[in-house]
FITORKOL-968675 format. One record per residue (C-alpha): residue in three letters; residue number from 1; x, y, z. Coordinates in steps of 0.25 Angstrom, whole numbers, plus 5000, padded with zeros to 4 digits. Layout:
+-----+-----+------+------+------+
|  aa |   i |   xx |   yy |   zz |
+-----+-----+------+------+------+
| ALA | NUM |    X |    Y |    Z |
...
+-----+-----+------+------+------+
//
This chain:
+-----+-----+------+------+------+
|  aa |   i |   xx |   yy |   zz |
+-----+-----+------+------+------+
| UNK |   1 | 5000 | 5000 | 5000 |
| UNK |   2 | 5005 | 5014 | 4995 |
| UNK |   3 | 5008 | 5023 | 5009 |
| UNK |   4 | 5001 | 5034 | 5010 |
| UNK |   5 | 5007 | 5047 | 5006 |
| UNK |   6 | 5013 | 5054 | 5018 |
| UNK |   7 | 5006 | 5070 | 5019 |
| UNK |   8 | 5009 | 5073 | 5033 |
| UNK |   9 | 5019 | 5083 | 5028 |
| UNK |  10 | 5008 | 5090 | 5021 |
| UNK |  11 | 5005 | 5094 | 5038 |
| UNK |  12 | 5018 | 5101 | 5043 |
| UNK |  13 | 5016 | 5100 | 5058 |
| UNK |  14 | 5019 | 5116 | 5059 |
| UNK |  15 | 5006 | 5116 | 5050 |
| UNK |  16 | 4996 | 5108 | 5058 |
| UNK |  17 | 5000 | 5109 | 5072 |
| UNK |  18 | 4997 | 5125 | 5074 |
| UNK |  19 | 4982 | 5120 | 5070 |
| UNK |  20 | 4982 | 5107 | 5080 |
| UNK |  21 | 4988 | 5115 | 5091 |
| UNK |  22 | 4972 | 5122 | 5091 |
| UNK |  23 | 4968 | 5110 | 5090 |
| UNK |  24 | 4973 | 5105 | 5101 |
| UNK |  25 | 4970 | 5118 | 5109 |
| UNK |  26 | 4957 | 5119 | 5105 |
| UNK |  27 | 4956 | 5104 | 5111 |
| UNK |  28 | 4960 | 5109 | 5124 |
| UNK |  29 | 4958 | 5123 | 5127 |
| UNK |  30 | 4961 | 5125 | 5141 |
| UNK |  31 | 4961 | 5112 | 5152 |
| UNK |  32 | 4968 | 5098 | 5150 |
| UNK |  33 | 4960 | 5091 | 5160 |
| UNK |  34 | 4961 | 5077 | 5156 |
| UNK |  35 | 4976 | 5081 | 5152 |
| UNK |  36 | 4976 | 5082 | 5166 |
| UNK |  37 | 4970 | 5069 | 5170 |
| UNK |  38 | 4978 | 5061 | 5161 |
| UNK |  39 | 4992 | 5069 | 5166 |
| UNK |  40 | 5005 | 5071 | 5155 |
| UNK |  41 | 5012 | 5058 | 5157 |
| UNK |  42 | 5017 | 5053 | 5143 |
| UNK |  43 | 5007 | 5041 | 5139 |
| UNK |  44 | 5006 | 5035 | 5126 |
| UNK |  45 | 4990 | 5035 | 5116 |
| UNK |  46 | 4988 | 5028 | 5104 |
| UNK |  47 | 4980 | 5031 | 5092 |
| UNK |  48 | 4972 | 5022 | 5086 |
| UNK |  49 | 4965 | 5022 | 5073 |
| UNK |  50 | 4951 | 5017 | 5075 |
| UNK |  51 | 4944 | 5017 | 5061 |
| UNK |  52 | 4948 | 5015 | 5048 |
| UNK |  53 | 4954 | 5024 | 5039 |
| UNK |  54 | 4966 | 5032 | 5033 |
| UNK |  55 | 4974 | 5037 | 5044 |
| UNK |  56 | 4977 | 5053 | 5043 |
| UNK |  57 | 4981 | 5064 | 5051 |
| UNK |  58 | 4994 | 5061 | 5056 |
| UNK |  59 | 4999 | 5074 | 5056 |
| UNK |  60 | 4990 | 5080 | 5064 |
| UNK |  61 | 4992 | 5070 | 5075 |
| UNK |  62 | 5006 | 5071 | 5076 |
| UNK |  63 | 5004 | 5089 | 5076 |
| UNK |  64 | 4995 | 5086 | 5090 |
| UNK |  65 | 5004 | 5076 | 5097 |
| UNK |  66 | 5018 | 5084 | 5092 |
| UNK |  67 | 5009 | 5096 | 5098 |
| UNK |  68 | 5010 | 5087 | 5111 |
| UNK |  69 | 5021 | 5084 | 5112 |
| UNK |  70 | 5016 | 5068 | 5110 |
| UNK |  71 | 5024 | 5057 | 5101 |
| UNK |  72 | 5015 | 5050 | 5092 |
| UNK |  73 | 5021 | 5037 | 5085 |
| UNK |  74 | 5012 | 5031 | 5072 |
| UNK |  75 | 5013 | 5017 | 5070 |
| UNK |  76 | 5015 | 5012 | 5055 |
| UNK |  77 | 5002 | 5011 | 5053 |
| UNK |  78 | 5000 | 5027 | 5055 |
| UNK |  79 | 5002 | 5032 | 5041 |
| UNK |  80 | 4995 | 5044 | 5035 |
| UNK |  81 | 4985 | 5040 | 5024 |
| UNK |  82 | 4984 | 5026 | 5026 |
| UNK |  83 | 4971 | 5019 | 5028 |
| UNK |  84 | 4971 | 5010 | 5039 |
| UNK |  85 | 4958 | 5001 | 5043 |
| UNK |  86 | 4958 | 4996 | 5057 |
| UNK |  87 | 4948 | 4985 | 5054 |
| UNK |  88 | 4939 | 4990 | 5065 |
| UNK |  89 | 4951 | 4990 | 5076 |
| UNK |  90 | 4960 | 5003 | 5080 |
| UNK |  91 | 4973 | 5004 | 5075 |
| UNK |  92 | 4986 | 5011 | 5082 |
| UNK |  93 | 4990 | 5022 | 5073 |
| UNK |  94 | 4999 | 5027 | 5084 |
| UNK |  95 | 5006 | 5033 | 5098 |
| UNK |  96 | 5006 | 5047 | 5105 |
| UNK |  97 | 5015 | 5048 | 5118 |
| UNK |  98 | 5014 | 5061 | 5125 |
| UNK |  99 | 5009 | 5065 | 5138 |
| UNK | 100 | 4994 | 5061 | 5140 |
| UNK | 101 | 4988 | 5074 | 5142 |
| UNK | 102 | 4993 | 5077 | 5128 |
| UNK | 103 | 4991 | 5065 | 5121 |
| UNK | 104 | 4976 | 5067 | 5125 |
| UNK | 105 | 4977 | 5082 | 5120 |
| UNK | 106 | 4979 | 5077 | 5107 |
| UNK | 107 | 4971 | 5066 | 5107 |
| UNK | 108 | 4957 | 5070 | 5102 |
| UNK | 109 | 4966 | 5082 | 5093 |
| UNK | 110 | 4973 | 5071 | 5086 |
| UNK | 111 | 4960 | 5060 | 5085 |
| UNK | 112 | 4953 | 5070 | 5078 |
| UNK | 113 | 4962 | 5076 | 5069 |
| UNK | 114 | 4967 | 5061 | 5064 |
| UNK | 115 | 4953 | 5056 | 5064 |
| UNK | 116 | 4947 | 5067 | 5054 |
| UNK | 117 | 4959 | 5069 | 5046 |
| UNK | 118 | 4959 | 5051 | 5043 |
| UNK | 119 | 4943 | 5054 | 5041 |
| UNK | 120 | 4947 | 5062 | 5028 |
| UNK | 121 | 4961 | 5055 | 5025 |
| UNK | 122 | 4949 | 5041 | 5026 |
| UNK | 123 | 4937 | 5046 | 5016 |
| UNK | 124 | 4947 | 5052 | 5005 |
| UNK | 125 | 4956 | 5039 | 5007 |
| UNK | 126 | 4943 | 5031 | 5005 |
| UNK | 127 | 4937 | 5043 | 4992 |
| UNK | 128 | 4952 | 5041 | 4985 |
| UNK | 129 | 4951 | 5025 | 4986 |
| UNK | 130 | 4938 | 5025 | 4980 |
| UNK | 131 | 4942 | 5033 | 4969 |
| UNK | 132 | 4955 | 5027 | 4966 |
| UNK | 133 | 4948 | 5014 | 4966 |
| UNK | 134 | 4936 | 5017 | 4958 |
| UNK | 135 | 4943 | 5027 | 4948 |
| UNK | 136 | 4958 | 5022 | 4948 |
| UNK | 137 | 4960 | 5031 | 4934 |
| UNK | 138 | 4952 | 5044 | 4940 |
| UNK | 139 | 4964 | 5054 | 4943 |
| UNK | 140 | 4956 | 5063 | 4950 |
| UNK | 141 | 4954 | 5066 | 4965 |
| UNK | 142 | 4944 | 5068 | 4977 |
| UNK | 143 | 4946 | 5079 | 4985 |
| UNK | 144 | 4940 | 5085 | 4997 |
| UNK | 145 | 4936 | 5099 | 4999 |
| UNK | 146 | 4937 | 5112 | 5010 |
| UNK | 147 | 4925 | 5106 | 5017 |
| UNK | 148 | 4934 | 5104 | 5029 |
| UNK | 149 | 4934 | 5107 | 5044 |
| UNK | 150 | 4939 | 5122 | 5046 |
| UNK | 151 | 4951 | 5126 | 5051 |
| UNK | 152 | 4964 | 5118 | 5054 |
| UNK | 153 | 4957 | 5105 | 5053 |
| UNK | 154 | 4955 | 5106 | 5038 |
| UNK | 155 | 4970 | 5102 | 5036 |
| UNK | 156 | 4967 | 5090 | 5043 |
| UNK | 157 | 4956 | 5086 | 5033 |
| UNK | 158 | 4964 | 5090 | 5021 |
| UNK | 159 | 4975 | 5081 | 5025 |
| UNK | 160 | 4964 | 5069 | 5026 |
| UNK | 161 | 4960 | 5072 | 5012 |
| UNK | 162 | 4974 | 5072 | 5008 |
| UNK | 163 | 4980 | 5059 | 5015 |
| UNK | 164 | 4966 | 5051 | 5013 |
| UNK | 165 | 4969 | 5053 | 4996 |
| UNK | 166 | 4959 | 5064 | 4991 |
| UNK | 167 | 4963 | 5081 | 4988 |
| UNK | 168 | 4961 | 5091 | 4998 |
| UNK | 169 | 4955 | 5101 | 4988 |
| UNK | 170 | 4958 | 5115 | 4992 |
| UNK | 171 | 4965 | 5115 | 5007 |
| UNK | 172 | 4958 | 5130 | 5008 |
| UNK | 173 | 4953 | 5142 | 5001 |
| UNK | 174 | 4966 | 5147 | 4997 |
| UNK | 175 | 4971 | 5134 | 4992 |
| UNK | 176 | 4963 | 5133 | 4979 |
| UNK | 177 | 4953 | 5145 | 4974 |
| UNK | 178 | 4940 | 5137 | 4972 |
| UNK | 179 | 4929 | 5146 | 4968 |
| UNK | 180 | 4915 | 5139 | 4974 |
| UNK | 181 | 4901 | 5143 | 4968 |
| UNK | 182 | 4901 | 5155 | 4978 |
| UNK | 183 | 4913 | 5161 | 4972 |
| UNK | 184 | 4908 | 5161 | 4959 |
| UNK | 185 | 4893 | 5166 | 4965 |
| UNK | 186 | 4899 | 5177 | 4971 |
| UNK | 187 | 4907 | 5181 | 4958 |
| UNK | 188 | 4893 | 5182 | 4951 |
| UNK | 189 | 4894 | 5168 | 4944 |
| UNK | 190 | 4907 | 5171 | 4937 |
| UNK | 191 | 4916 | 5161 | 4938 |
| UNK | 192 | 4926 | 5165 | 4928 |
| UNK | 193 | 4927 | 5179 | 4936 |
| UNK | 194 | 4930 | 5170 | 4949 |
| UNK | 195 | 4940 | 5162 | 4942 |
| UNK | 196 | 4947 | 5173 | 4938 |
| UNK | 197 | 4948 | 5179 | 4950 |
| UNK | 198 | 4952 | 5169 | 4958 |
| UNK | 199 | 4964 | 5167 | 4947 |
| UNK | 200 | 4967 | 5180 | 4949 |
| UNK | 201 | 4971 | 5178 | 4964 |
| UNK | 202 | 4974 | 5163 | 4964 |
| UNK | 203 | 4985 | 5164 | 4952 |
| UNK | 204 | 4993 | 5152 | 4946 |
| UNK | 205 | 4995 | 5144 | 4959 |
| UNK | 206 | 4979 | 5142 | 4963 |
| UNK | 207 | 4969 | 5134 | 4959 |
| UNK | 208 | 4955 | 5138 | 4955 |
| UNK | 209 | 4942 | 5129 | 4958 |
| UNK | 210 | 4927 | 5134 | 4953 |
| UNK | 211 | 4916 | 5125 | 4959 |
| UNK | 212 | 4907 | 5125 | 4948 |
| UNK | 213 | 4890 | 5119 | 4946 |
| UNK | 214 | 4892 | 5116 | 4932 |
| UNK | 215 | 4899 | 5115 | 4919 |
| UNK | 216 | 4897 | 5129 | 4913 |
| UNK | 217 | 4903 | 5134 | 4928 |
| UNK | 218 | 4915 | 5124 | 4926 |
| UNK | 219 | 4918 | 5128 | 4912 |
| UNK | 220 | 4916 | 5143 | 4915 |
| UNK | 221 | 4928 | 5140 | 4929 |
| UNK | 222 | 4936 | 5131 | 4919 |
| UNK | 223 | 4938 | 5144 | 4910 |
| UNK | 224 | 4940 | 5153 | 4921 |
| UNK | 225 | 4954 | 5145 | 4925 |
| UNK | 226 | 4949 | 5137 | 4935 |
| UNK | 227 | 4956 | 5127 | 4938 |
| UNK | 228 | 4947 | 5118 | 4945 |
| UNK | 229 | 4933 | 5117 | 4942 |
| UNK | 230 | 4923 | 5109 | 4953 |
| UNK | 231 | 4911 | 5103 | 4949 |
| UNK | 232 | 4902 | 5106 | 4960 |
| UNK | 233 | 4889 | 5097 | 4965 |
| UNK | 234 | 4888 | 5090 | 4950 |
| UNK | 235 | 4881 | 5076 | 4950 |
| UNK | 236 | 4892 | 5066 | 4944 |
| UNK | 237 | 4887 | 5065 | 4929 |
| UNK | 238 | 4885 | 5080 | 4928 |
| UNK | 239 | 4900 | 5083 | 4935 |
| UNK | 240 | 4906 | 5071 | 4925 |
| UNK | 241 | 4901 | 5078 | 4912 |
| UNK | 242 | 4905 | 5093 | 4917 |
| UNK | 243 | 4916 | 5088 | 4921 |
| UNK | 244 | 4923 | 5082 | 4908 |
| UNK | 245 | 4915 | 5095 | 4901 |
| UNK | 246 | 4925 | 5103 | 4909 |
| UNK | 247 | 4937 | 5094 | 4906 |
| UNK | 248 | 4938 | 5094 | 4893 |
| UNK | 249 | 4937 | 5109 | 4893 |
| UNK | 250 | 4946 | 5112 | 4906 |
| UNK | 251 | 4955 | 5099 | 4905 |
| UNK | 252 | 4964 | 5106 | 4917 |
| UNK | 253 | 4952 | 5112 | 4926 |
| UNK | 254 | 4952 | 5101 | 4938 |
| UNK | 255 | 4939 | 5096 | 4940 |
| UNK | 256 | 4931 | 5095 | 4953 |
| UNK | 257 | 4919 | 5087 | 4958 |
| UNK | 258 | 4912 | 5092 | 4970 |
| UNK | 259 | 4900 | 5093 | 4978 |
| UNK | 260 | 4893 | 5082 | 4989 |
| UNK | 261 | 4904 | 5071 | 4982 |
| UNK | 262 | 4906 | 5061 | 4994 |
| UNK | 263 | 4912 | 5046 | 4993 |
| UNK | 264 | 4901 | 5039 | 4987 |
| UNK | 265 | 4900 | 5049 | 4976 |
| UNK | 266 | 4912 | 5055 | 4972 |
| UNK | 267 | 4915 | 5043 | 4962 |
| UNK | 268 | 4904 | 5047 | 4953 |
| UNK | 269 | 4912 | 5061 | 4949 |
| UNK | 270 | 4925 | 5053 | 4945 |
| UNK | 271 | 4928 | 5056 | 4929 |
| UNK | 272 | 4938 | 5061 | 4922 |
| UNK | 273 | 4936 | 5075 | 4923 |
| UNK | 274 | 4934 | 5075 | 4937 |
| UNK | 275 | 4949 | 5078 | 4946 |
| UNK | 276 | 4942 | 5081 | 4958 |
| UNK | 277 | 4931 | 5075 | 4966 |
| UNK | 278 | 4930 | 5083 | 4981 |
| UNK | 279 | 4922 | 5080 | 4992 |
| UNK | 280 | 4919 | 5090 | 5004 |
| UNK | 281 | 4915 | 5075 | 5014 |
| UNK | 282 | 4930 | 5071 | 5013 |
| UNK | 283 | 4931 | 5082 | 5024 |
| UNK | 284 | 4917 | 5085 | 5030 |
| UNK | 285 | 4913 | 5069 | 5030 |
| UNK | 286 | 4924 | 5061 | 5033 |
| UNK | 287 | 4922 | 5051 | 5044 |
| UNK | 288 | 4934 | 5051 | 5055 |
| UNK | 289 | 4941 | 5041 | 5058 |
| UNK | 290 | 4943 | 5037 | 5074 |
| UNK | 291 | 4957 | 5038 | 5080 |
| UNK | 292 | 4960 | 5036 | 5094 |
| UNK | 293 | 4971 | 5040 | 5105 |
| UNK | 294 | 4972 | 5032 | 5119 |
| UNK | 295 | 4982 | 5034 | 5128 |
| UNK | 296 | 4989 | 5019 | 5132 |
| UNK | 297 | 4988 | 5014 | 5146 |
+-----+-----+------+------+------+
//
């Protein structure tokens, strides 16, 4: 089996642990108490995987106990991007040492962090296996979109997208210019004036993205420059036939299918013309998977 590709260094520990610091501040504003029943000798907590799915989030654990001034050690079995079915049992992923009251600090930080990030990591591991398996010669791609928790945490879901096999789409607004039908509403309907404006302050170096609802709105973004042309709320049959319209126009403009797409649909939008399939539930809808800490007696 191919290892998983290692993007931990897409997460630079100067990077992430400002945001977990607040995290972990937020999780305890004032009082310790049950730091203070527990005490500061070193003991050592296992973490176990109890569900089924592809373990992610590493980093971020390592940030909260490296914040703690806790050792983790993974076992082999820990590796980034790996699916690993416990058949119903638990398995150890690995071992944090520290002083108790901090190793139960970061317990629940950790637990949710690593729970939510597998979640993703899991439903895009299972969406790009489904693909890959029905479509082996489709070159295209699922992608998730900016419906994400706000704040700090939305890194944490991105990452998931990224190690569980599928796009991020844009990280944030200022990543991409994508000019959604209340851009172009509030330009009067002219898409071509949006297009050009964006360009105008974008440059060489960005890319430009126009939701449209229909073929004359694609073909009008597609002449503007844009650069990505979304397909917004189409039934299958009606996005397949636009879609190769546009294509054999705009043979460069990247096509987009988007709009209440889930798991058990997004097949039917696979053709040619289609790069790009997106799907909002892959970070509003995931399931998380259970992960546990437990101090040894």
């Amino acid at each position: 089996m191919t290892t998983p590709t290692d993007f931990s260094t897409l997460l630079p520990q100067t990077n992430i642990q400002p945001f977990i610091r607040e995290w972990l501040k937020d999780d305890m504003p004032t009082f310790d108490v049950g730091g203070l029943v527990v005490g500061s000798d070193v003991k050592k907590a296992t973490l176990y995987m109890k569900s089924p799915g592809v373990f992610a989030g590493k980093p971020f654990v390592d940030a909260v106990f490296d914040i703690l001034d806790c050792k983790i050690t993974w076992e082999d079995i820990a590796v980034e991007g790996t699916y690993i079915d416990n058949k119903g049992g638990k398995i150890v992923l690995a071992t944090v040492e520290g002083p108790c009251n901090l190793l139960l600090r970061g317990e629940r930080t950790a637990l949710n962090t690593i729970s939510r990030c597998s979640g993703v990591a899991t439903a895009c591991y299972l969406s790009s296996q489904k693909m890959k398996g029905l479509f082996p010669t489709w070159t295209g791609a699922v992608a998730g979109t900016r419906k994400t928790t706000p704040g700090a945490f939305r890194i944490v879901e991105k990452y998931g997208l990224i190690v569980g096999g599928c796009n991020t789409h844009r990280l944030d607004l200022s990543q991409m210019t994508m000019l959604k039908d209340n851009h172009i509403w509030a330009c009067g309907g002219d898409i071509t004036k949006a297009v050009k404006l964006a360009r105008s302050a974008a440059g060489f170096s960005q890319k430009i993205e126009v939701e449209c609802q229909s073929l004359e709105e694609a073909l009008e973004a597609a002449s503007a420059g844009a650069d990505v042309v979304m397909l917004d709320n189409y039934t299958p049959e009606e996005l397949k036939v636009d879609a190769t319209k546009i294509k054999e126009q705009y043979p460069s403009v990247i096509i987009e299918a988007s709009g209440g797409i889930t798991y058990d649909t997004m097949d039917q939008y696979v053709c040619d013309a289609v790069d790009i399939i997106s799907r909002g539930d892959l970070t509003h809808g995931y399931s998380c998977l259970d992960y546990s800490l437990k101090i040894q007696k």
